[in-house]
C-alpha positions as CSV (number, residue, x, y, z in Angstrom):
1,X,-122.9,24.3,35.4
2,X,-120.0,24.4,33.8
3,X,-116.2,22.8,33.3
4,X,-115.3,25.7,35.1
5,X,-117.1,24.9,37.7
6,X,-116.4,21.1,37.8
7,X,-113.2,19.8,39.4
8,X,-110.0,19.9,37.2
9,X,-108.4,16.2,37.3
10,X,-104.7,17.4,38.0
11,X,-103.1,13.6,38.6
12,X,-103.9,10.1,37.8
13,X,-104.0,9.3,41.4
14,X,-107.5,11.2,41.7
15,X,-109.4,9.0,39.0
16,X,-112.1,6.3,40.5
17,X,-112.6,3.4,38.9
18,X,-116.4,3.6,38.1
19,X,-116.8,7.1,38.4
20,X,-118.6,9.9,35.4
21,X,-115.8,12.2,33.9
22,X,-115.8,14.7,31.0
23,X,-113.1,14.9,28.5
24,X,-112.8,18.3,27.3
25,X,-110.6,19.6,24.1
26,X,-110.9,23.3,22.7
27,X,-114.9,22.8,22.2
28,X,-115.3,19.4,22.0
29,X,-116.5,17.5,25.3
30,X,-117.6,13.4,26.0
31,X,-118.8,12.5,28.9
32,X,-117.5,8.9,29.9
33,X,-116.8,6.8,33.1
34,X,-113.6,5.5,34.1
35,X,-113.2,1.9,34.3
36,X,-109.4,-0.3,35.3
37,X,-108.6,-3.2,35.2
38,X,-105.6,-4.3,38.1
39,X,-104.0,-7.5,38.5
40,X,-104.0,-8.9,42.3
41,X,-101.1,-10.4,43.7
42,X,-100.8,-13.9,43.0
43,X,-101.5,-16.3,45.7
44,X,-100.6,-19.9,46.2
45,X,-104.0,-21.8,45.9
46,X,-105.9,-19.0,44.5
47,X,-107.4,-18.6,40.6
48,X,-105.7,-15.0,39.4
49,X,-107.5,-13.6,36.5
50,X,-105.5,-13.4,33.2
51,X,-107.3,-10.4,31.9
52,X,-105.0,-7.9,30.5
53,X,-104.4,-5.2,33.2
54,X,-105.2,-1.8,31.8
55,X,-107.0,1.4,32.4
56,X,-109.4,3.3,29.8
57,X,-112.3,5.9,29.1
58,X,-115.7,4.3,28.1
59,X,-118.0,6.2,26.5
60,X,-121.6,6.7,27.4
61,X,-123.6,3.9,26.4
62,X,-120.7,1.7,25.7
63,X,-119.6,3.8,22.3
64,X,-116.2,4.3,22.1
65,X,-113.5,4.2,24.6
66,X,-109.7,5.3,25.1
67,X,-107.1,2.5,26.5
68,X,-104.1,3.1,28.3
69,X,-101.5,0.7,29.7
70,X,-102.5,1.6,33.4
71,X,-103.9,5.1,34.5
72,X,-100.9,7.2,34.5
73,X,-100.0,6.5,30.9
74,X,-103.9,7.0,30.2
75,X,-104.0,10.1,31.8
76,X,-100.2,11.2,30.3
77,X,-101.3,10.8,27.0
78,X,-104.3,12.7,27.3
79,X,-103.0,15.6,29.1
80,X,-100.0,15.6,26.3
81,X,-102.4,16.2,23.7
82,X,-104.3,19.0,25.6
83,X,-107.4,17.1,27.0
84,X,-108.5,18.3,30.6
85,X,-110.2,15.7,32.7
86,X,-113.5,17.0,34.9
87,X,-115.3,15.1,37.5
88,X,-119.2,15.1,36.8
């Protein structure tokens, strides 16, 4: 199959944390998986986590990975420089 064939990512909104997507510029293609990170609401009595809230593109086998802010400046940047975003 191919990109063509695959669903074009048209908005942040549709990325899944955890889920297999290929990057795809001119020829070049990686195949990575989404991961974010989100902060929960703070609660009185509950532990928060103080992990750095962002969203980002790991590579297969843990090789490289792109970071964003959050997932629409992720996915903004990408799509500014011409990168299409597939589901696999």
């Amino acid at each position: 199959m191919t990109m063509m064939t695959r669903k074009l990512i048209t908005s942040a909104d549709q990325l899944v944390d955890g889920k297999q997507y290929a990057l795809v510029q001119r020829e070049f293609t990686i195949k990575v998986t989404f991961s974010e990170v989100v902060h929960p609401e703070p609660q009185p009595g509950y532990w928060t986590t103080d992990d750095i809230a962002c969203a980002q593109f790991i590579g297969r086998k843990g090789i490289g990975c792109i970071v964003g802010e959050d997932r629409q400046r992720l996915f903004d940047g990408l799509t500014e420089i011409g990168v299409k975003i597939y589901e696999l």
